[in-house]
N, C-alpha and C positions, 0 to 999 in steps of 0.2 A: 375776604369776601363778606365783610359785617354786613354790605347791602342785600347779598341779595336774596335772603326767606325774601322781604316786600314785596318780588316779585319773581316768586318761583310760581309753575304748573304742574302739578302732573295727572299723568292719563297720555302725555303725548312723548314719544320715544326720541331720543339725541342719540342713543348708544342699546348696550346689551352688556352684562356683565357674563364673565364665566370665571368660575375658579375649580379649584383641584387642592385638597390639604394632603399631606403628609406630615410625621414627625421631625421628616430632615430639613423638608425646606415647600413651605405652599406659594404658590401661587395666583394671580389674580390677573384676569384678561377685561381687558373695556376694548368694544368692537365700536366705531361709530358707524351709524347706520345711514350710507350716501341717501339714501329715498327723502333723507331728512335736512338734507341740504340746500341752499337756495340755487334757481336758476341764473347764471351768467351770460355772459356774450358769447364763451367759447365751450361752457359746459357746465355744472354746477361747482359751489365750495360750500366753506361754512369757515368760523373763525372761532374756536372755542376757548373758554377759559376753564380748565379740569381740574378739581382738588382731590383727594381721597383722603380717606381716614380709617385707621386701621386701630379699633376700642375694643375695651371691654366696660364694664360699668365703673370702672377707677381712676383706668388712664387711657390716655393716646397711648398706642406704641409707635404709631407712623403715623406722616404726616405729609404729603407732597402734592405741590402744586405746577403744571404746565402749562403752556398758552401751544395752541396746534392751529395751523390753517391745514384745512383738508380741501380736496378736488375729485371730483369723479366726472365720467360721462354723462352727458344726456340720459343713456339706459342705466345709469345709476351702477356702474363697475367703478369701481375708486380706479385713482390716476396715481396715486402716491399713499406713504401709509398712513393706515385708518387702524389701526389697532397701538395700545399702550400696555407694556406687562409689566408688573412690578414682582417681586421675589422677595418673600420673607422666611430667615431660616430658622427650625427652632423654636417656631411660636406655639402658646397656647392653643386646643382646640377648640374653646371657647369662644375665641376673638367673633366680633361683627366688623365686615368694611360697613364705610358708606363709600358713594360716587358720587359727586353736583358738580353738573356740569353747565355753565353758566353762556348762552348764545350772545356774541358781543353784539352778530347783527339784529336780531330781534329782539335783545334787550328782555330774555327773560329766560329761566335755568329752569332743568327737572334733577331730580333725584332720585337713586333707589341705593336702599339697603339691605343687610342681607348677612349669612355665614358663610361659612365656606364648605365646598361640600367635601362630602366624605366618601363620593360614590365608585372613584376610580375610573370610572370608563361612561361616555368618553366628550371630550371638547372637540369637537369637529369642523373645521376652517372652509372656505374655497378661497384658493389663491387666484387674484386676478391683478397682472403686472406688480406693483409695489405696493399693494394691496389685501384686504381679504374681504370675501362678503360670508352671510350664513346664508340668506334664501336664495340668490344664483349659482344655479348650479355651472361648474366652470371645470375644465382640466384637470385641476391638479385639484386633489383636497389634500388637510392636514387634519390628522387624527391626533389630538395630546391627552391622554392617558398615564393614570399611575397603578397597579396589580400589586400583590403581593408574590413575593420571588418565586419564579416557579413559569415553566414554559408552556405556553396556549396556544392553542389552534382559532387561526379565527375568519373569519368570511363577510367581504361587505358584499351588499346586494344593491342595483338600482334598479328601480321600479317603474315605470311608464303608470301614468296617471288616466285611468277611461273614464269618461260619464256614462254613465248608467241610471240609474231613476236620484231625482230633484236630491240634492242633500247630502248624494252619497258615490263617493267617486272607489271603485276597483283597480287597483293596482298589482300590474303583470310586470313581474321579471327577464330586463333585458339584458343583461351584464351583471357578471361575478368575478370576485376578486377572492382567492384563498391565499392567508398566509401565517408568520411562524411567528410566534411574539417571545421572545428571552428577558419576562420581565426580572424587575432590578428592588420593586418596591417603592423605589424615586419616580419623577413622575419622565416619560420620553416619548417621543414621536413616531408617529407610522404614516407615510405619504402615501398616495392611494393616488390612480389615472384613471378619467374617464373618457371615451370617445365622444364627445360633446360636440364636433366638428358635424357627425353624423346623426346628430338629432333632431328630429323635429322639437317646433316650440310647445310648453304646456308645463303639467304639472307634474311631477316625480319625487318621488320619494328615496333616501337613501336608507338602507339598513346594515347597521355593523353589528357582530355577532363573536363570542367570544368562549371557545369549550375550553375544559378543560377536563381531558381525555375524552371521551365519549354526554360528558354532562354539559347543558349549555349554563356556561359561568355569568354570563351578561349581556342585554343587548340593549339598543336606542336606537333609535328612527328620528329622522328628519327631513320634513317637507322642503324641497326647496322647486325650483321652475329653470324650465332653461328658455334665452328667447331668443 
């Protein structure tokens, strides 16, 4: 890829990174984002060329490079997969990736960089067909999480999105979900169902929440829409 710093952009989004470290094994998620796709005859793609690098200020430790055609719908839900993970075990907590991801049809790539986080909770998916998105809210989500060992209680909530004065939107609680989590320390998954079938379209919120006994251990919010 010696071509293409000449003509990279950024300010304009191809993907989203997510990662999760541990001492046993971290991992690193590239989500590509359908909204970012061109229009076709039957529905959107895109055609990328992906490298990663996985430094510190001495050496490479990883290094790999894929070529992906991606597809989604018209309302931008992927048709096949949009997501790439890669797994390193045992690495420094040091380390920085980068991502550049380079557009073969417009002929011009972005970049971001970045560590890896430390936070534990949590990477939050929507599964759609062969697919994932983050801002449509869909069926099925995926929660991937690493805790330290030790068994939580924990509770997602989704919220319905109201307008109310210019700027500033209230969010009411229409569904909950409680359950038991037997963490390990390693990072693992919790799948999570919404009745999306029966919603109006708009904006919501999701919120996942995590005790441990009676103290709230962690939580995160994310906006997403359903349409």
């Amino acid at each position: 890829m010696w071509w293409m710093p000449l003509n990279m952009i950024y300010g304009q989004s191809l993907f989203e990174v997510k990662t999760l470290y541990t001492p046993f094994e971290s991992r690193l998620w590239i989500l590509f984002l359908p909204e970012a796709y061109l229009q076709g005859d039957t529905g959107c793609y895109a055609f990328y060329e992906v490298e990663i690098l996985i430094r510190d200020s001495l050496r490479v430790y990883s290094r790999q490079v894929r070529y992906l055609r991606l597809f989604s719908t018209y309302s931008e839900m992927p048709s096949n997969q949009n997501m790439w993970s890669i797994s390193l075990v045992k690495m420094p907590p040091h380390l920085q990736w980068e991502v550049i991801v380079w557009d073969r049809e417009r002929r011009w790539g972005t970049s971001q960089r970045g560590t890896f986080s430390k936070e534990g909770w949590a990477l939050s998916l929507f599964r759609h067909g062969e697919g994932y998105t983050i801002r449509n809210l869909t069926e099925s989500q995926l929660v991937i999480y690493t805790l330290p060992s030790a068994t939580y209680l924990g509770q997602a909530a989704l919220y319905k999105g109201e307008s109310s004065l210019p700027e500033l939107t209230r969010y009411l609680s229409i569904e909950e979900r409680r359950f038991t989590l037997q963490a390990s320390g390693k990072w693992d998954t919790l799948r999570l169902s919404w009745r999306v079938k029966e919603l109006p379209a708009g904006a919501y919120l999701v919120g996942l929440y995590v005790y441990q006994g009676e103290n709230l251990y962690s939580q995160s919010f994310q906006s997403v829409r359903c349409k």
